[in-house]
Each structure stands twice: as C-alpha cells, then as structure tokens.
SEMIDO-141943 format. One record per residue: residue number from 1; x negated, y negated, z of N, C-alpha, C, O in turn. Coordinates in Angstrom, 1 decimal. Atoms other than C-alpha are relative to their C-alpha. Layout:
BEGIN
+-----+--------+--------+--------+--------+--------+--------+--------+--------+--------+--------+--------+--------+
: num :   n_xx :   n_yy :   n_zz :  ca_xx :  ca_yy :  ca_zz :   c_xx :   c_yy :   c_zz :   o_xx :   o_yy :   o_zz :
+-----+--------+--------+--------+--------+--------+--------+--------+--------+--------+--------+--------+--------+
: NUM :      X :      Y :      Z :      X :      Y :      Z :      X :      Y :      Z :      X :      Y :      Z :
...
+-----+--------+--------+--------+--------+--------+--------+--------+--------+--------+--------+--------+--------+
// end
This chain:
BEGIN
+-----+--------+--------+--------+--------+--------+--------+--------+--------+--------+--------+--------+--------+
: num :   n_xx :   n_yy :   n_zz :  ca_xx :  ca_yy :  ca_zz :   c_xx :   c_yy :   c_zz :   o_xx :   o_yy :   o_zz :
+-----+--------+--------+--------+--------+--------+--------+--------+--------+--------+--------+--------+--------+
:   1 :    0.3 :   -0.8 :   -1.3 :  -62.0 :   35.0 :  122.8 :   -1.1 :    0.9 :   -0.3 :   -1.2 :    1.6 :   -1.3 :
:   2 :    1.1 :   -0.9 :    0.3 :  -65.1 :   36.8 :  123.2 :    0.3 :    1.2 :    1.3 :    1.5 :    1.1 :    1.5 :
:   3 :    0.7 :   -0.6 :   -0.5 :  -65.9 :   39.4 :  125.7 :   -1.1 :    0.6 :    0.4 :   -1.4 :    1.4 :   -0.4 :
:   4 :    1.6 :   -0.1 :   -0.4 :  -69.2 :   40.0 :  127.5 :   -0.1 :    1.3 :    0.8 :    0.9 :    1.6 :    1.5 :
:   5 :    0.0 :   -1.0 :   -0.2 :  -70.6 :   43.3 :  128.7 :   -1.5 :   -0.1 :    0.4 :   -2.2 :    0.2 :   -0.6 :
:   6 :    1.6 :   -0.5 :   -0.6 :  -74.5 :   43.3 :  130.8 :   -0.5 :    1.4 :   -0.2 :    0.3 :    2.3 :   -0.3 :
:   7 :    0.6 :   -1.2 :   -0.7 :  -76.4 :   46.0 :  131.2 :   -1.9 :    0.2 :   -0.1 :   -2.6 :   -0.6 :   -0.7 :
:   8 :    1.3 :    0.0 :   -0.2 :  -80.0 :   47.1 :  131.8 :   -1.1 :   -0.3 :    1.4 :   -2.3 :   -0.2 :    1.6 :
:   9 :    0.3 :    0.9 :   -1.5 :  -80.4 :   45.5 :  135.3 :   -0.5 :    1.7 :    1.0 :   -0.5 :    3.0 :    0.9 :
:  10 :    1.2 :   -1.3 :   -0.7 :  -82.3 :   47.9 :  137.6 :   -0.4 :   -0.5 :    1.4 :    0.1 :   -1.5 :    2.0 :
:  11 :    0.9 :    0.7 :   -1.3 :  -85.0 :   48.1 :  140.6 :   -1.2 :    0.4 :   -0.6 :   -1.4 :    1.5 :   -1.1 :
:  12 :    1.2 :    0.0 :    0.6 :  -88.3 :   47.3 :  139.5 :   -1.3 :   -0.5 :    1.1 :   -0.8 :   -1.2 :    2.0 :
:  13 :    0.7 :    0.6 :   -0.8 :  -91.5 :   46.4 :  141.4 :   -0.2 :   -0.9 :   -0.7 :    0.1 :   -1.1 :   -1.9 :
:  14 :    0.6 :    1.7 :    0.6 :  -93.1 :   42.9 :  141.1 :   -1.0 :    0.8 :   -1.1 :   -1.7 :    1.8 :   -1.0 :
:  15 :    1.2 :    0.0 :    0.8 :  -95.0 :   42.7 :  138.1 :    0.3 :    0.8 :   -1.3 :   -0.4 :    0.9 :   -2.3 :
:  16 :   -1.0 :   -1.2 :    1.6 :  -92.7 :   45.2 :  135.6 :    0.8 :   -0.9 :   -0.6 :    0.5 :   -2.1 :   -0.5 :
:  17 :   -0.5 :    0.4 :    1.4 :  -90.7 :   44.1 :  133.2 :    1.7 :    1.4 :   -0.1 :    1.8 :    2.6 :    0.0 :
:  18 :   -1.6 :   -0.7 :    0.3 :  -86.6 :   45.0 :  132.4 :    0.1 :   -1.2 :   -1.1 :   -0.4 :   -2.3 :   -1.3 :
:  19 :   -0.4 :    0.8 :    1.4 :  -84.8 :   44.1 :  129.2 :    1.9 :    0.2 :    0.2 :    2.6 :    1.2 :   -0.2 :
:  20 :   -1.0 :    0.3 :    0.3 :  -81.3 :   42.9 :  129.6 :    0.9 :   -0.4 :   -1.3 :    0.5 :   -1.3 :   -2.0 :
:  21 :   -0.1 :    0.4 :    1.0 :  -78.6 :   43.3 :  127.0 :    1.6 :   -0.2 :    0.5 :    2.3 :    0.3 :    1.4 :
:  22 :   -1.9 :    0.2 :   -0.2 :  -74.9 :   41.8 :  126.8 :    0.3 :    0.0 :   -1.6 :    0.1 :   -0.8 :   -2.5 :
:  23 :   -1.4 :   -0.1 :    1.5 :  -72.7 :   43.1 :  123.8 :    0.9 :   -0.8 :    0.2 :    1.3 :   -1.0 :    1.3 :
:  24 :   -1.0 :    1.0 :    0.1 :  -70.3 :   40.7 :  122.9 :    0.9 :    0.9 :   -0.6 :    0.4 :    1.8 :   -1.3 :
:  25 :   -1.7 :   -0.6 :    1.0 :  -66.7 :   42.0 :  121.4 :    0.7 :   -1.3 :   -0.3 :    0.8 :   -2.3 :    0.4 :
:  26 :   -1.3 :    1.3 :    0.3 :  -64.2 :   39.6 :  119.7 :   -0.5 :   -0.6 :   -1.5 :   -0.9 :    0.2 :   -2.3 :
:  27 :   -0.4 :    0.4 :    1.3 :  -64.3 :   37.4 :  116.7 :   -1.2 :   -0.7 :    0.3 :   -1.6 :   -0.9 :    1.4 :
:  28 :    1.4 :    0.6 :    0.0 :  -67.6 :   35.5 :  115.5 :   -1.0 :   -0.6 :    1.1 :   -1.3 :   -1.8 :    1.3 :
:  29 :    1.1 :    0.1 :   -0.3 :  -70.2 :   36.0 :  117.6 :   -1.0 :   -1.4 :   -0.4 :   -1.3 :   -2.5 :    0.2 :
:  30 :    0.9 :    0.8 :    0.5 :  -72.4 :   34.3 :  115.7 :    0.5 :   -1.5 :    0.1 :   -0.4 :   -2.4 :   -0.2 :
:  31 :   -0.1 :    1.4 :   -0.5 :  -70.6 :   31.0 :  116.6 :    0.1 :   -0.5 :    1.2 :    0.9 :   -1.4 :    1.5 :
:  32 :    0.0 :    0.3 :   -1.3 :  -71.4 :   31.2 :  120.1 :   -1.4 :   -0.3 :    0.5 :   -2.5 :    0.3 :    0.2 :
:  33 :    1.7 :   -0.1 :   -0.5 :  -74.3 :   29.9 :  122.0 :    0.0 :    0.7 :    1.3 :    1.0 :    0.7 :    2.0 :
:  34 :   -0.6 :   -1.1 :   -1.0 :  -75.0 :   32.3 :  124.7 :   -1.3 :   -0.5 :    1.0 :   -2.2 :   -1.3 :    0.7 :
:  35 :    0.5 :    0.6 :   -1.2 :  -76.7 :   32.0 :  127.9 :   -0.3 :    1.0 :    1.2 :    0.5 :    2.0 :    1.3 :
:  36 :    0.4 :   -1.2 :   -0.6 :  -78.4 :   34.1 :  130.8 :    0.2 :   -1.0 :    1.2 :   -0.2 :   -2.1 :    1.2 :
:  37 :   -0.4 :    1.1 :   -1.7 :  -77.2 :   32.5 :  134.7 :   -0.6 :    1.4 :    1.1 :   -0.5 :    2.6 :    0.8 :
:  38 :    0.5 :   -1.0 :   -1.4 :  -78.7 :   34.5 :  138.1 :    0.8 :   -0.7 :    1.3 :    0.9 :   -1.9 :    1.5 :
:  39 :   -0.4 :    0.5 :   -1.1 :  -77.1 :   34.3 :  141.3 :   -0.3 :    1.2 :    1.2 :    0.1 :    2.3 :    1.3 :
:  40 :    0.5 :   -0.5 :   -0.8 :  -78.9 :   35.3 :  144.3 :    0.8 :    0.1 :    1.3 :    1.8 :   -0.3 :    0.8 :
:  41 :   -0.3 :   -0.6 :   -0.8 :  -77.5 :   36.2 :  147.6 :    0.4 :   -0.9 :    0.8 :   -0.4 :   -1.0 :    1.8 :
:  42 :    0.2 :    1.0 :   -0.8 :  -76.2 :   33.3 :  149.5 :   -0.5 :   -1.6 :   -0.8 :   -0.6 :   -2.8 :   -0.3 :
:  43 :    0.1 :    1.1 :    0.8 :  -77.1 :   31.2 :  146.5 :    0.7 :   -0.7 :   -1.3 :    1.2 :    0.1 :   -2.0 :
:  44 :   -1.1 :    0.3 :    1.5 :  -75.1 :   29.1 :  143.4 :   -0.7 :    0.3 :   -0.6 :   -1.9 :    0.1 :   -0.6 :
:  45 :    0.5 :   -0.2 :    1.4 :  -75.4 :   30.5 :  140.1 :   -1.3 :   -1.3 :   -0.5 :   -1.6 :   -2.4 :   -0.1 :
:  46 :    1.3 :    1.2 :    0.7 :  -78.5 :   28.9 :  138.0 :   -0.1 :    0.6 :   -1.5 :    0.1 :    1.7 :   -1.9 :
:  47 :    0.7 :   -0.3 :    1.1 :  -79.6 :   28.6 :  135.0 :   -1.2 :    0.8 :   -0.3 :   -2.2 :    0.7 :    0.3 :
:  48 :    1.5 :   -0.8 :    0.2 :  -82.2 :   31.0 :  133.5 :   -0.3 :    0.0 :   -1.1 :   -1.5 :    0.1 :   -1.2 :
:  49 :    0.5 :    0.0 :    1.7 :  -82.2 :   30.9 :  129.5 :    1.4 :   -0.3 :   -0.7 :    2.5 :    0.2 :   -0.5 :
:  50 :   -1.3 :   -0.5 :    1.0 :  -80.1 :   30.1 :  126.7 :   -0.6 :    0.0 :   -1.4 :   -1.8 :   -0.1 :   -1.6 :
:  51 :    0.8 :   -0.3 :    1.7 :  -80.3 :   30.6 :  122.7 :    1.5 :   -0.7 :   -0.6 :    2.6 :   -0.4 :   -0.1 :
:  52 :   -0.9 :    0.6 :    0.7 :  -78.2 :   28.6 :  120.5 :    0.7 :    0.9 :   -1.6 :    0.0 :    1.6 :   -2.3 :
:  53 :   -0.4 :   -1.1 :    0.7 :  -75.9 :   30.2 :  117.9 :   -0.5 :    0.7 :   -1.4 :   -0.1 :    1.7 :   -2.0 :
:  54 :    0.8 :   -1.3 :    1.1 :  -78.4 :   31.1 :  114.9 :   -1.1 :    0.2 :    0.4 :   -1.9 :    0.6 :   -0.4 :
:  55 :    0.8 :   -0.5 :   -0.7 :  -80.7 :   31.6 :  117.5 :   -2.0 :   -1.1 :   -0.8 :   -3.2 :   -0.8 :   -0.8 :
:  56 :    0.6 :    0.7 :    0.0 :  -82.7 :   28.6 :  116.3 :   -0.8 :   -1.1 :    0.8 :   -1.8 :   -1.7 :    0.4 :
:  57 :    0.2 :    0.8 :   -0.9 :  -83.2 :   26.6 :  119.4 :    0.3 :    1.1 :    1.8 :    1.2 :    2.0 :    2.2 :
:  58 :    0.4 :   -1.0 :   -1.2 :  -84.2 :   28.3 :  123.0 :    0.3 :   -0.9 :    1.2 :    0.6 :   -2.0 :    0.8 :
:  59 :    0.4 :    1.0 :   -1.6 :  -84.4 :   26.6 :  126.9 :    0.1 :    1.0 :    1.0 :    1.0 :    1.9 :    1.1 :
:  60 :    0.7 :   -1.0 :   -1.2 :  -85.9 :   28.2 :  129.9 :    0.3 :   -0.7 :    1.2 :    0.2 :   -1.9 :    1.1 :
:  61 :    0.6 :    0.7 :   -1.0 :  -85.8 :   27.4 :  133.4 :   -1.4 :   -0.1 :    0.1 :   -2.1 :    0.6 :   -0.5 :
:  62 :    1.1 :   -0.3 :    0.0 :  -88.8 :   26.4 :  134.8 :   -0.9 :    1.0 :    0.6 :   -1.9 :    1.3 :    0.1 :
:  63 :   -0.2 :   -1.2 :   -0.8 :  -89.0 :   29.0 :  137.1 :   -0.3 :    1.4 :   -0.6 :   -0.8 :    2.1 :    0.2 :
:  64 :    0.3 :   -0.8 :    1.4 :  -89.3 :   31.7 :  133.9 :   -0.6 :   -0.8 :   -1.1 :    0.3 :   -0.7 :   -1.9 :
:  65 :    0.6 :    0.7 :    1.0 :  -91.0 :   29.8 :  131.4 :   -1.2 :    1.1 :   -0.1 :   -1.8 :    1.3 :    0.9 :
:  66 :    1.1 :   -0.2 :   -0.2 :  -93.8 :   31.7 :  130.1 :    0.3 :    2.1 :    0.5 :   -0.5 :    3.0 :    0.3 :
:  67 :    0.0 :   -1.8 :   -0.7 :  -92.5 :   35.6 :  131.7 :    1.2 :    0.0 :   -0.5 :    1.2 :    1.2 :   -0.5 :
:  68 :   -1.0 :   -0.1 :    0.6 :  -88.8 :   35.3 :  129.9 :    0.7 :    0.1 :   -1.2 :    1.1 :   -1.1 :   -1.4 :
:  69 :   -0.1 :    0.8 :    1.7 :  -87.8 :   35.1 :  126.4 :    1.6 :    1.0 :   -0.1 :    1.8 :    2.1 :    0.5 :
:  70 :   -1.3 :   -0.1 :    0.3 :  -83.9 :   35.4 :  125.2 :   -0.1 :    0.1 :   -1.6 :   -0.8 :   -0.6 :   -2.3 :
:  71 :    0.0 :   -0.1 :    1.7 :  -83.2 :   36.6 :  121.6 :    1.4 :    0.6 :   -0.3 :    2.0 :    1.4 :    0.4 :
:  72 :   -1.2 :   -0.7 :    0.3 :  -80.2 :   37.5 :  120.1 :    0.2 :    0.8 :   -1.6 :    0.0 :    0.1 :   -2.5 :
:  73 :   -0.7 :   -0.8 :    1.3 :  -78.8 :   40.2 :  117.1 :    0.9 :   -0.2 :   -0.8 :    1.9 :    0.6 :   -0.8 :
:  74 :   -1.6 :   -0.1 :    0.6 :  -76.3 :   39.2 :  115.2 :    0.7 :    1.1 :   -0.4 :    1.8 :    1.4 :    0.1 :
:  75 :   -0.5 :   -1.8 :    0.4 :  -75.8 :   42.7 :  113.5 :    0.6 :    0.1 :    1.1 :    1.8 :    0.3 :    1.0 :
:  76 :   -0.3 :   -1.3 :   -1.1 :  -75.5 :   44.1 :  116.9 :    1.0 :   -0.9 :    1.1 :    0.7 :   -0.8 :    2.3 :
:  77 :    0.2 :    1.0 :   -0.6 :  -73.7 :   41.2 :  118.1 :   -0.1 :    0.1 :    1.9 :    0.7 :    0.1 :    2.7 :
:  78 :    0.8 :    0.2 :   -1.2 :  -76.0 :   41.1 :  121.2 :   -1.1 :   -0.7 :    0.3 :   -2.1 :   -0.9 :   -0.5 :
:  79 :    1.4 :    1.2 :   -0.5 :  -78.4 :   38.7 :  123.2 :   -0.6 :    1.1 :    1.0 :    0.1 :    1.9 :    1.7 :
:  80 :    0.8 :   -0.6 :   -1.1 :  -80.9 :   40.3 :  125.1 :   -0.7 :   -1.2 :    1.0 :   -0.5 :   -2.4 :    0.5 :
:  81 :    0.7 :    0.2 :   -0.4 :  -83.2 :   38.9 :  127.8 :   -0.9 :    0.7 :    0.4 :   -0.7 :    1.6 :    1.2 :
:  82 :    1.3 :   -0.6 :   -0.8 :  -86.8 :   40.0 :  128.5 :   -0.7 :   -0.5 :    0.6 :   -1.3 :   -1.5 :    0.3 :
:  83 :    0.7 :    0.6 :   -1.2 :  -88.2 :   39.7 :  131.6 :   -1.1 :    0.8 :    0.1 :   -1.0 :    2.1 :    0.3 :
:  84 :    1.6 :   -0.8 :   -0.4 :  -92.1 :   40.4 :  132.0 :   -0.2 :   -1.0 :    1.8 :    0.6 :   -1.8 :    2.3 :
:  85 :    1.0 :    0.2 :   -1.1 :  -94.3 :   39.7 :  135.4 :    0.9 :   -0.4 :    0.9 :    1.0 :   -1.6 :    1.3 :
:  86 :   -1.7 :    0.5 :   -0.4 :  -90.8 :   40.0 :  137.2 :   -0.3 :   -0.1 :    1.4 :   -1.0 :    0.9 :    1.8 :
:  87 :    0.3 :    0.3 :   -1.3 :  -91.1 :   38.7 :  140.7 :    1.0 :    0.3 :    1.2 :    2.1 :    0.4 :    0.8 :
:  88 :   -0.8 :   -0.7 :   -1.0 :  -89.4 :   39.7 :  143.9 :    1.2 :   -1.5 :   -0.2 :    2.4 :   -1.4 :   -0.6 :
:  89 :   -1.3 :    0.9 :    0.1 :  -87.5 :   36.2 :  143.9 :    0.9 :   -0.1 :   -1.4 :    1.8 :   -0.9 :   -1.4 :
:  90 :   -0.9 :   -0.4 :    0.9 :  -86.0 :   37.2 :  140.5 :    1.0 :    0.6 :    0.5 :    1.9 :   -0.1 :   -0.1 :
:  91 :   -1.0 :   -0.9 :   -1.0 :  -83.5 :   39.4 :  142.6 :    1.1 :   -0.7 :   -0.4 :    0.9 :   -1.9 :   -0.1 :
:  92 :   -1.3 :    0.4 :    0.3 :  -80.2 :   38.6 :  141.4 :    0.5 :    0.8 :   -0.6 :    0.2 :    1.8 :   -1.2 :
:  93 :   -1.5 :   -0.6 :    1.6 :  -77.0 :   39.4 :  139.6 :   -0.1 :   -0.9 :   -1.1 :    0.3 :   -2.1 :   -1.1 :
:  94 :   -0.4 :    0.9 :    0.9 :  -77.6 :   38.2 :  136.3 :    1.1 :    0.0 :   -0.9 :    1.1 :    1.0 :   -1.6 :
:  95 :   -1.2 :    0.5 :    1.2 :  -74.7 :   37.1 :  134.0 :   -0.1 :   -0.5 :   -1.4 :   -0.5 :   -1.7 :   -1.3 :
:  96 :   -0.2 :    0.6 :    1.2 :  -74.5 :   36.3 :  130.3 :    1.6 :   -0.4 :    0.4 :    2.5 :    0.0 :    1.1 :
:  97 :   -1.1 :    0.8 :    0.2 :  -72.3 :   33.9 :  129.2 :   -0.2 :   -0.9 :   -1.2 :   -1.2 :   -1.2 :   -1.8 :
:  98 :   -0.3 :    0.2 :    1.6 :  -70.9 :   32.6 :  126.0 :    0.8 :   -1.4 :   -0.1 :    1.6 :   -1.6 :    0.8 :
:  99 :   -0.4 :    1.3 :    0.4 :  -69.8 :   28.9 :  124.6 :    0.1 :    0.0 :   -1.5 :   -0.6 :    0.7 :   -2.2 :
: 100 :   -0.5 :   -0.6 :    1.5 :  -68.3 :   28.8 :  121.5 :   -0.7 :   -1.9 :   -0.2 :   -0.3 :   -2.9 :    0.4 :
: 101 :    0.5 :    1.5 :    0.3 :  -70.7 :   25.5 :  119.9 :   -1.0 :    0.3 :   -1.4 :   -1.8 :    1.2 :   -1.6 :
: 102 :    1.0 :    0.4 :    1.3 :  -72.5 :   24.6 :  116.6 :   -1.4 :   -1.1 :    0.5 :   -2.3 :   -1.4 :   -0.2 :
: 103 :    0.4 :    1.4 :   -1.0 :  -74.2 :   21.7 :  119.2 :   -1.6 :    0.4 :    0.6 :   -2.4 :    1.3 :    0.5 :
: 104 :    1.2 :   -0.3 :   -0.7 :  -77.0 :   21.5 :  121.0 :    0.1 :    0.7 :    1.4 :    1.2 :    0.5 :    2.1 :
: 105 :   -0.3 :   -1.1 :   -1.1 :  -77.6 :   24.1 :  124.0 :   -0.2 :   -0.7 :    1.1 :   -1.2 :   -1.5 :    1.2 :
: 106 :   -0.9 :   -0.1 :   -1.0 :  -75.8 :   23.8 :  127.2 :   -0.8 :    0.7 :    1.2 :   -1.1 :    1.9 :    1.2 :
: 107 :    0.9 :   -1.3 :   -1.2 :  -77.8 :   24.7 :  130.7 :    1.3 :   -0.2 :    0.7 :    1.0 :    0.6 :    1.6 :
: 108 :   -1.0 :    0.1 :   -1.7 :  -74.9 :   24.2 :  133.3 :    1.2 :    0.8 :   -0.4 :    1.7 :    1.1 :   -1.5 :
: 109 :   -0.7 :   -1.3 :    0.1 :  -72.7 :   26.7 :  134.2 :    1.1 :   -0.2 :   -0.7 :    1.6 :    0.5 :   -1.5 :
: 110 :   -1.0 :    0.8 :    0.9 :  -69.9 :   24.2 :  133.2 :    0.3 :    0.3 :   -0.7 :    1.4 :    0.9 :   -0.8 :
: 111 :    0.3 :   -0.6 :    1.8 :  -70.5 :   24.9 :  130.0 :    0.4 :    0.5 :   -0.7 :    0.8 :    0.0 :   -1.8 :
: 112 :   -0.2 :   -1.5 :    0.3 :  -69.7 :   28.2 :  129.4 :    1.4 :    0.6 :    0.1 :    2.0 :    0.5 :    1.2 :
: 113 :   -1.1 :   -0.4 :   -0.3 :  -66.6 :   29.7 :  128.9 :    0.8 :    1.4 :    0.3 :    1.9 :    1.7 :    0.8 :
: 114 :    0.0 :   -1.4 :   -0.4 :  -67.0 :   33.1 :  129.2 :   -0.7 :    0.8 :    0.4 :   -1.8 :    0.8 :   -0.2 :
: 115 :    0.8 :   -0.9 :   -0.7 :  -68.3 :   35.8 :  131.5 :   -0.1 :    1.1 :   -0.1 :    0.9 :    1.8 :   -0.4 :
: 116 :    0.0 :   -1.8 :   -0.2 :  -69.7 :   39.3 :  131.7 :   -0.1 :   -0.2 :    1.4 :   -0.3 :   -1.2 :    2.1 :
: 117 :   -0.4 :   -0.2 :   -1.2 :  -69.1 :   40.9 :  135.0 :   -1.5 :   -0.1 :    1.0 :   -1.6 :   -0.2 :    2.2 :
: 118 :    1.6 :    0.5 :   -0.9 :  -73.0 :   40.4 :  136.0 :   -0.6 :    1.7 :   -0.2 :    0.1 :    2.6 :   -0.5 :
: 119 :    1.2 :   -1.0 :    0.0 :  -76.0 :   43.2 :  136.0 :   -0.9 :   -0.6 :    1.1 :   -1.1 :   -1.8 :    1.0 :
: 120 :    0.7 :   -0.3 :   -0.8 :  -78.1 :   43.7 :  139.2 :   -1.5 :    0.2 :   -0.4 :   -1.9 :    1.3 :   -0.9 :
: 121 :    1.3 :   -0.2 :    0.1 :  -81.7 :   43.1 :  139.0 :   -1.1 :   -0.4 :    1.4 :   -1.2 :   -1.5 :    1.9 :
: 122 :    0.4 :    0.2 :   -1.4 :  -83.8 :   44.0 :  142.3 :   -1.5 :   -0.1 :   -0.1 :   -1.8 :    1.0 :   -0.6 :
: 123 :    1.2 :   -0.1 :    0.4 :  -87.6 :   43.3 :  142.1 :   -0.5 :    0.2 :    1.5 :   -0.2 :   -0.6 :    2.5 :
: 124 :    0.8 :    0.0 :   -1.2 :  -89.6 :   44.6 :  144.9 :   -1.1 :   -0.3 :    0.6 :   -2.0 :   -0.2 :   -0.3 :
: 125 :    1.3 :    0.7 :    0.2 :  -92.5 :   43.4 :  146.3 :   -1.3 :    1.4 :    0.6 :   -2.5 :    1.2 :    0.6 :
+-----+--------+--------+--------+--------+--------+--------+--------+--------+--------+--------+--------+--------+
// end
C-alpha cells in the first residue's frame, strides 16, 4: 500500500511555470512507477507524464512534450512535475498516481493503483 499526497497546484498566468510534488508514504517507494493524470472540467482523466521506478525511463503526452519534465527523489520519496510555458488549457486537477512495477511504463489510467486526492492548477490567459 502506498499513499499519495499533491501539492503545489496554484493560479498562474499563461506562460509561468508551477512545480508539483506528491509525497508518497508506505513501504518501497522506489518500486513504484508513478505517474502524473489531469482532469479538466467536463472531461476524462488523461495522461500527462510518467517515470518508471529508478526513474530511468520517462513518457510525455504530446500535448506537454517539450514544457513538462517529471523526476522523482527516492530519499524524499517524491515525484515532482515541472511545468514551464503553462497554458490556459493546462487547467486541471492534477493527480499523481502510483503502480507498483519493475516493467515498462504504463500511460492509461487503468494502470495505476493508487491515488492522491488531486492538486488544482488554473492557468490564466
């Protein structure tokens, strides 16, 4: 069992930059691949990044490619996401989420077996 904890989520104008972080609690971390999902207003959850569990292997939507990058701490066990040239359709709740895998990394929400309760990120234009 892990548990997941966001925070960092804000209101930014287009074109700033916020750094999302989810603490994990529970028992090895580090054998989880973890994962960043957004869900916008009237829309299904999506994929936005994940990082596989020695933080060797990465995947982006395409959508963020290029303005997003996911890293994670094992020390601290925490994944961040940083979001640069953040655009108003960024606007979501985003969620980390955790899969307990040694495997190759997992975009669909399926996937994932555990949730943080989501972080609020509002970009204005």
């Amino acid at each position: 069992q892990v548990q997941l904890v966001e925070s960092g989520g804000g209101l930014v104008q287009a074109g700033g930059s916020l750094r999302l972080s989810c603490a994990a609690s529970g028992r090895s971390f580090s054998a989880y691949q973890m994962g960043w999902f957004r869900q916008a207003p009237g829309k299904e959850r999506e994929f936005v990044a994940t990082i596989n569990w020695n933080g060797g292997s990465t995947a982006y939507a395409d959508s963020v490619k290029g303005r997003f990058t996911i890293s994670r701490d094992t020390a601290k066990n925490t994944v961040y996401l940083q979001m640069n040239s953040l655009k108003p359709e960024d606007t979501a709740v985003y969620y980390c989420a955790a899969r307990w895998s040694f495997g190759s990394v997992v975009v669909s929400t399926t996937g994932y077996n555990y949730w943080g309760q989501g972080t609020q990120v509002t970009v204005s234009s």
